[in-house]
C-alpha positions as protocol buffer text, in pm:
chain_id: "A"
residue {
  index: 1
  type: UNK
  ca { x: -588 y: -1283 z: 3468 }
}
residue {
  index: 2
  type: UNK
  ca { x: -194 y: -1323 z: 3469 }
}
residue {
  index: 3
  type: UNK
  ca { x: -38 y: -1447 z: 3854 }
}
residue {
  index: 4
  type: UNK
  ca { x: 161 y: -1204 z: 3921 }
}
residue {
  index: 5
  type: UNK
  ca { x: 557 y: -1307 z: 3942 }
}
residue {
  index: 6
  type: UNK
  ca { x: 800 y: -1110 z: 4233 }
}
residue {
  index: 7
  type: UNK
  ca { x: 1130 y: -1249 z: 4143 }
}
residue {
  index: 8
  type: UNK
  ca { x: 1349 y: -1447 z: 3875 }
}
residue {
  index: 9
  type: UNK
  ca { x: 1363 y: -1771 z: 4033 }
}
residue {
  index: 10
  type: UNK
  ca { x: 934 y: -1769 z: 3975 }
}
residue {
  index: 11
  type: UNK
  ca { x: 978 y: -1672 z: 3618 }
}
residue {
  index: 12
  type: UNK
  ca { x: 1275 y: -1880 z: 3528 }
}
residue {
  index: 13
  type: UNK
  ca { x: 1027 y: -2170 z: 3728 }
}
residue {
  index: 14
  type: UNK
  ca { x: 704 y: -2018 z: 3510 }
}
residue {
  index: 15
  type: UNK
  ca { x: 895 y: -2084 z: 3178 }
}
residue {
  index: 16
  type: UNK
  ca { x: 1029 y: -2415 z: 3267 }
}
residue {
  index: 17
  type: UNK
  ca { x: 681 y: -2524 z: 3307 }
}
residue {
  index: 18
  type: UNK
  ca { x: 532 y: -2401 z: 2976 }
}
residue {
  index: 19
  type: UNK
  ca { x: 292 y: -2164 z: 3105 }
}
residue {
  index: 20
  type: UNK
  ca { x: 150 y: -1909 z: 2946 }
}
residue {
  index: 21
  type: UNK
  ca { x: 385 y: -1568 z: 2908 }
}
residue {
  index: 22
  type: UNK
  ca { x: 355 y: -1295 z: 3177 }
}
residue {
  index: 23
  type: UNK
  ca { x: 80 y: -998 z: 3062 }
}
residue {
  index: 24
  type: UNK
  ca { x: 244 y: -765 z: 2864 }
}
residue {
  index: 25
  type: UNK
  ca { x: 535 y: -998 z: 2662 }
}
residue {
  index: 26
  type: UNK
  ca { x: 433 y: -1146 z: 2332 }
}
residue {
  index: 27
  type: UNK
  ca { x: 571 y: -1471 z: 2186 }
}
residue {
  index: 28
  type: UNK
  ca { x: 796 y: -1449 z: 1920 }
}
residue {
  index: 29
  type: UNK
  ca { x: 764 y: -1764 z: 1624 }
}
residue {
  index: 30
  type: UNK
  ca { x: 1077 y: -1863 z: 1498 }
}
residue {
  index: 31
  type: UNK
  ca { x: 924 y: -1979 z: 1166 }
}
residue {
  index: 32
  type: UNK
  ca { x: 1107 y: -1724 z: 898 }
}
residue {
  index: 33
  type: UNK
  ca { x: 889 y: -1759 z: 614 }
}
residue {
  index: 34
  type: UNK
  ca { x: 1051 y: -1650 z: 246 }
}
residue {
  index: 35
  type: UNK
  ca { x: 916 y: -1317 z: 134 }
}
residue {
  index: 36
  type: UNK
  ca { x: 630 y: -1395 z: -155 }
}
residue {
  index: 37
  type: UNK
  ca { x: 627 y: -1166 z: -466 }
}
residue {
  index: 38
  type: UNK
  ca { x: 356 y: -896 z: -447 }
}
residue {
  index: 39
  type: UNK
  ca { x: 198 y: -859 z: -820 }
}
residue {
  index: 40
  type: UNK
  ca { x: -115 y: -723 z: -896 }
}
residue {
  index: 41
  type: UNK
  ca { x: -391 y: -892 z: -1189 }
}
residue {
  index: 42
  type: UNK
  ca { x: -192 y: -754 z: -1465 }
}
residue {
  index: 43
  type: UNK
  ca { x: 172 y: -865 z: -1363 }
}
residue {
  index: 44
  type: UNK
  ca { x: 267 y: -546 z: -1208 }
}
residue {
  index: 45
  type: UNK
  ca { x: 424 y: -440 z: -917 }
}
residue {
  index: 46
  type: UNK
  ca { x: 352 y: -113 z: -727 }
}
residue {
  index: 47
  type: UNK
  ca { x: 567 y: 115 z: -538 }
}
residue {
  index: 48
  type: UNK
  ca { x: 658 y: 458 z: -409 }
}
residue {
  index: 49
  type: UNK
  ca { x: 997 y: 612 z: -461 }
}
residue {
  index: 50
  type: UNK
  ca { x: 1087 y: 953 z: -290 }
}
residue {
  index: 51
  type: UNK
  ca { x: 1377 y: 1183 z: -313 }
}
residue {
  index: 52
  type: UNK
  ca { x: 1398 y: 1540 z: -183 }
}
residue {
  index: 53
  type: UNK
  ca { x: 1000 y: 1668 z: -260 }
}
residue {
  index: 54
  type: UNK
  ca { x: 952 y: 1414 z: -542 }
}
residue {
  index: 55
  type: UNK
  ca { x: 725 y: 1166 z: -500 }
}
residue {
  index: 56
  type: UNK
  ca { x: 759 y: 881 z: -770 }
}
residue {
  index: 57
  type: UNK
  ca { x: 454 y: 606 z: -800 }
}
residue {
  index: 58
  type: UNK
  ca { x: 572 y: 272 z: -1017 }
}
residue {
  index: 59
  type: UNK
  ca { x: 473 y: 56 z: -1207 }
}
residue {
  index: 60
  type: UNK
  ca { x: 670 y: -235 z: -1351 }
}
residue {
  index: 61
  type: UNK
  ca { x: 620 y: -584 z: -1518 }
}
residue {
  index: 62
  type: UNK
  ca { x: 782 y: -797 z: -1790 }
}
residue {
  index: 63
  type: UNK
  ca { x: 870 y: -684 z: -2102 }
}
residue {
  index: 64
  type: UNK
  ca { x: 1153 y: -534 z: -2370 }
}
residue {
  index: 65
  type: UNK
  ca { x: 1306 y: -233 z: -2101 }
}
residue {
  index: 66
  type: UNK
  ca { x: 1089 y: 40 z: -2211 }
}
residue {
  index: 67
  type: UNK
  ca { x: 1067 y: 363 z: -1952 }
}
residue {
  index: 68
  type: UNK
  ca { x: 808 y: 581 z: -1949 }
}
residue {
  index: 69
  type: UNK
  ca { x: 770 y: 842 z: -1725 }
}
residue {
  index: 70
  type: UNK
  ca { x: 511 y: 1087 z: -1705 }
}
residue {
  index: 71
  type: UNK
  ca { x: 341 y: 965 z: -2036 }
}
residue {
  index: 72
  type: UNK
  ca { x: 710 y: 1076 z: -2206 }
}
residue {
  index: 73
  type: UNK
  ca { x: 1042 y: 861 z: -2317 }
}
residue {
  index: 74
  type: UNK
  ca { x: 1301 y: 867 z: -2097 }
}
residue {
  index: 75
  type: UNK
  ca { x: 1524 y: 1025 z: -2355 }
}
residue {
  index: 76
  type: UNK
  ca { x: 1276 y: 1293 z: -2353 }
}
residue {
  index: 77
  type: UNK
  ca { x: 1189 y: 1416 z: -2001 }
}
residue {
  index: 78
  type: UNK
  ca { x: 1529 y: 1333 z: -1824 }
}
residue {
  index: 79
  type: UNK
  ca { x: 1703 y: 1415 z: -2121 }
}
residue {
  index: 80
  type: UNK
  ca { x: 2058 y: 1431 z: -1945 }
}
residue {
  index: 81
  type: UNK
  ca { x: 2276 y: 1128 z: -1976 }
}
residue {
  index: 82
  type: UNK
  ca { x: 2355 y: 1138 z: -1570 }
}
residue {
  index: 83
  type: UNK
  ca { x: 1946 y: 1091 z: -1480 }
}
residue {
  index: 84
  type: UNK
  ca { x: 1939 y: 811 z: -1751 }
}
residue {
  index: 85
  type: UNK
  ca { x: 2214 y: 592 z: -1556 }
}
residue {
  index: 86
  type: UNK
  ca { x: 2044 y: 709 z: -1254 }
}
residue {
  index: 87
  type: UNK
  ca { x: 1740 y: 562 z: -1317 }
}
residue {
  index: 88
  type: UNK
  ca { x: 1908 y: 248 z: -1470 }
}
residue {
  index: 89
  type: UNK
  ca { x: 2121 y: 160 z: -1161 }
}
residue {
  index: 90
  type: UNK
  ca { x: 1861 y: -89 z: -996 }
}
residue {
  index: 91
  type: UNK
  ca { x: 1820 y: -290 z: -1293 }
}
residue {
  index: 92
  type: UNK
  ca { x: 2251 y: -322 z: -1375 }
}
residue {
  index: 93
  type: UNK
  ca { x: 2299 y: -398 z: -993 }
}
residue {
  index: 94
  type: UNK
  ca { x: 2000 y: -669 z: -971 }
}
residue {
  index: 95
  type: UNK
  ca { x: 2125 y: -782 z: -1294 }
}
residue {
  index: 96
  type: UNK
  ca { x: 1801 y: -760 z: -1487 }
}
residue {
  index: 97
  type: UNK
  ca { x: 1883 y: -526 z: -1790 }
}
residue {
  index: 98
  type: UNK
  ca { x: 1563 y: -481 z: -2023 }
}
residue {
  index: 99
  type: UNK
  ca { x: 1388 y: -722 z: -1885 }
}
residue {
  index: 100
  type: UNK
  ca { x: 1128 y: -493 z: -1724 }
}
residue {
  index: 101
  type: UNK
  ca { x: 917 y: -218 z: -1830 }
}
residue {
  index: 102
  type: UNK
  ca { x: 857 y: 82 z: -1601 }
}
residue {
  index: 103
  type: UNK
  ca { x: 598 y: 303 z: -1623 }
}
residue {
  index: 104
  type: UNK
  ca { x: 617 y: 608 z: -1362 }
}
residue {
  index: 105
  type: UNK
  ca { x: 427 y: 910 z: -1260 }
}
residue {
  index: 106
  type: UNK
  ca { x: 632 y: 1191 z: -1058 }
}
residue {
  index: 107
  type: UNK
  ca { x: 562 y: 1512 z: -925 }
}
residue {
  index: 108
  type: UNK
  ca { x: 710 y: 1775 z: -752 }
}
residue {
  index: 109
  type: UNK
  ca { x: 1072 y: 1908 z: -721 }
}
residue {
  index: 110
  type: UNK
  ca { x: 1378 y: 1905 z: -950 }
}
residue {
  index: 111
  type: UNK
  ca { x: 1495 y: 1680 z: -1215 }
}
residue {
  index: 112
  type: UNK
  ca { x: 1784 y: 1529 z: -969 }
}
residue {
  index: 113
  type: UNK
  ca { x: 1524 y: 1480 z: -738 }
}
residue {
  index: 114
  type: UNK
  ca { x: 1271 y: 1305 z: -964 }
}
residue {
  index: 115
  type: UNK
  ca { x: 1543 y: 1074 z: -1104 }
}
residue {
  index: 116
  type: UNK
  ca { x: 1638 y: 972 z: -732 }
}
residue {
  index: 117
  type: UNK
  ca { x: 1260 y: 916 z: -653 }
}
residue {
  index: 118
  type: UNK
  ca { x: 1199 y: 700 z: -968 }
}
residue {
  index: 119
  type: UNK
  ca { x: 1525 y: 518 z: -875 }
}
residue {
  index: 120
  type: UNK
  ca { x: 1406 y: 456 z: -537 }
}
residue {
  index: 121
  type: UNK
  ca { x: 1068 y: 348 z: -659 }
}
residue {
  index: 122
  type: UNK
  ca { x: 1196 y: 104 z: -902 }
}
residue {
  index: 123
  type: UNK
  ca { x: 1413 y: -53 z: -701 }
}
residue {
  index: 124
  type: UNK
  ca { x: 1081 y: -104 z: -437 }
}
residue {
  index: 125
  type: UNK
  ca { x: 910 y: -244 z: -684 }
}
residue {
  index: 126
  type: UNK
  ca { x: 1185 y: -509 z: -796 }
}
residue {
  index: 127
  type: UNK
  ca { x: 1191 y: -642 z: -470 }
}
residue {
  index: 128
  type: UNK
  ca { x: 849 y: -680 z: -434 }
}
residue {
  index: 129
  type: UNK
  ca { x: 836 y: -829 z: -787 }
}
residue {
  index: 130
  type: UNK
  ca { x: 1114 y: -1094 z: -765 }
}
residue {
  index: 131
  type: UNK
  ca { x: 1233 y: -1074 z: -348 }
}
residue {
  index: 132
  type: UNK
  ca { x: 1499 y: -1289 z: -436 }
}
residue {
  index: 133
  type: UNK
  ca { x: 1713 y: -978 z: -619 }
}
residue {
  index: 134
  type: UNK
  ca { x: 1655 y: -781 z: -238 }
}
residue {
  index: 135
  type: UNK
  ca { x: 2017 y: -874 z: -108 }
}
residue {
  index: 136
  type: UNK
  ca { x: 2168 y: -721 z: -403 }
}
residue {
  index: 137
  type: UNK
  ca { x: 1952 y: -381 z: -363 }
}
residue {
  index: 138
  type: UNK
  ca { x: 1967 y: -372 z: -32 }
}
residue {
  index: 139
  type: UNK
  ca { x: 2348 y: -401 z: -48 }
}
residue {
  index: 140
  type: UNK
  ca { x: 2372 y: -99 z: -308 }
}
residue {
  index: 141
  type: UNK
  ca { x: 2201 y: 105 z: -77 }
}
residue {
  index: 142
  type: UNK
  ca { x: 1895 y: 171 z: -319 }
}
residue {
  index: 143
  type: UNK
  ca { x: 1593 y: 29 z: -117 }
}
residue {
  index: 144
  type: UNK
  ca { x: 1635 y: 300 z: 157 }
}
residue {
  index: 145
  type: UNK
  ca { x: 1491 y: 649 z: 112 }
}
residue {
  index: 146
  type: UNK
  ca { x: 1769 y: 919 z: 98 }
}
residue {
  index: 147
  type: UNK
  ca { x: 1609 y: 1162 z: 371 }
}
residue {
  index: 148
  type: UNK
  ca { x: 1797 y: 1489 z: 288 }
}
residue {
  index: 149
  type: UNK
  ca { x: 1652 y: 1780 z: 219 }
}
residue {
  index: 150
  type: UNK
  ca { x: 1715 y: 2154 z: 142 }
}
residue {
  index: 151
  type: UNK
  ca { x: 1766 y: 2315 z: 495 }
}
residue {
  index: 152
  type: UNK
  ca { x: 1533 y: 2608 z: 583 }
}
residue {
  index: 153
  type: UNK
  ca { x: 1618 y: 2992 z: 562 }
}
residue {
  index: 154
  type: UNK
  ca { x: 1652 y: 3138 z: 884 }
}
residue {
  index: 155
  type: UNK
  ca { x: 1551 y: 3466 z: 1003 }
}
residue {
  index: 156
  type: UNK
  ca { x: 1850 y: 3705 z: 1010 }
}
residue {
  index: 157
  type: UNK
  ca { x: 2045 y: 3548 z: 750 }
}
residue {
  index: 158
  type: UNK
  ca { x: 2091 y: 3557 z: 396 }
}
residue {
  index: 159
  type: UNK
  ca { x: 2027 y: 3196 z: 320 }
}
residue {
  index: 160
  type: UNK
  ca { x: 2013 y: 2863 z: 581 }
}
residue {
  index: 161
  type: UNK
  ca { x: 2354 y: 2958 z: 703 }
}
residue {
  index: 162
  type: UNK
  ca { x: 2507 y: 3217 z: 506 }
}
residue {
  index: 163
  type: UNK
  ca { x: 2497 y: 3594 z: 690 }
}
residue {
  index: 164
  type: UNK
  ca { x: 2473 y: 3946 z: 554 }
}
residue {
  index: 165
  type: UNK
  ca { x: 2792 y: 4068 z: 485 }
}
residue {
  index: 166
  type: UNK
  ca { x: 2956 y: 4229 z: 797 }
}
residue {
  index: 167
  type: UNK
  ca { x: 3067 y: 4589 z: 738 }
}
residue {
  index: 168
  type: UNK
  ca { x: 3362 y: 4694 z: 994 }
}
residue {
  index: 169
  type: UNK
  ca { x: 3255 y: 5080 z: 898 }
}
């Protein structure tokens, strides 16, 4: 078992000599390996994008900048020019423009929220893919999950926030 230390002067004398740590503190290695690509057999990479109640998995690997999601085009199921350059942003801001094709499956909420999640996902999976284009991701803001959500109705209100209208009469 550990000796047990009572004041500073033992511990700064405990260190000095190279003795083990106290019980409790763990050692800390200063050797800051680089971050290895995580692909699967085929070439992929895997991650999980979220936004709002949409959860996003993805898939991406090499190829000519094809997006599918949910079996469809992109044209097709986000068919407004907004979610489009949503789901685009990782790849202009990593600087990797149809370079990489995405194939994603999302479920639940909105369209907004879908696009975000896909976004979010994508940009995961870059970094896991090449960690090199992290800094620039990171930096945009894309790798961390937006956490806002629709705010509950409360009892006695008309909405979250919103009251009944007050009548004076």
């Amino acid at each position: 078992m550990a000796e047990t230390l009572s004041s500073l002067d033992e511990l700064k004398g405990a260190v000095a000599e190279g003795s083990a740590p106290a019980a409790g503190a763990t050692s800390i290695s200063m050797d800051a390996s680089p971050r290895e690509p995580v692909r699967d057999a085929l070439g992929r990479s895997y991650a999980t994008g979220k936004r709002k109640d949409a959860v996003a998995r993805v898939w991406i690997k090499l190829g000519s900048g094809k997006v599918t999601v949910n079996g469809k085009e992109i044209k097709t199921y986000f068919a407004r020019p907004v979610l489009q350059m949503i789901l685009r942003q990782p790849f202009s801001v990593a600087g990797v423009e149809d370079q990489f094709d995405v194939m994603a499956t999302v479920k639940g909420g909105g369209l907004s929220g879908q696009a975000g999640a896909v976004k979010h996902g994508i940009s995961k999976a870059l970094q896991l893919y090449d960690p090199s284009l992290r800094g620039a991701l990171k930096a945009a803001g894309f790798l961390t999950r937006d956490s806002r959500v629709v705010e509950r109705k409360k009892f006695g209100k008309r909405k979250a926030r919103r009251s009944f209208q007050f009548s004076k009469r």
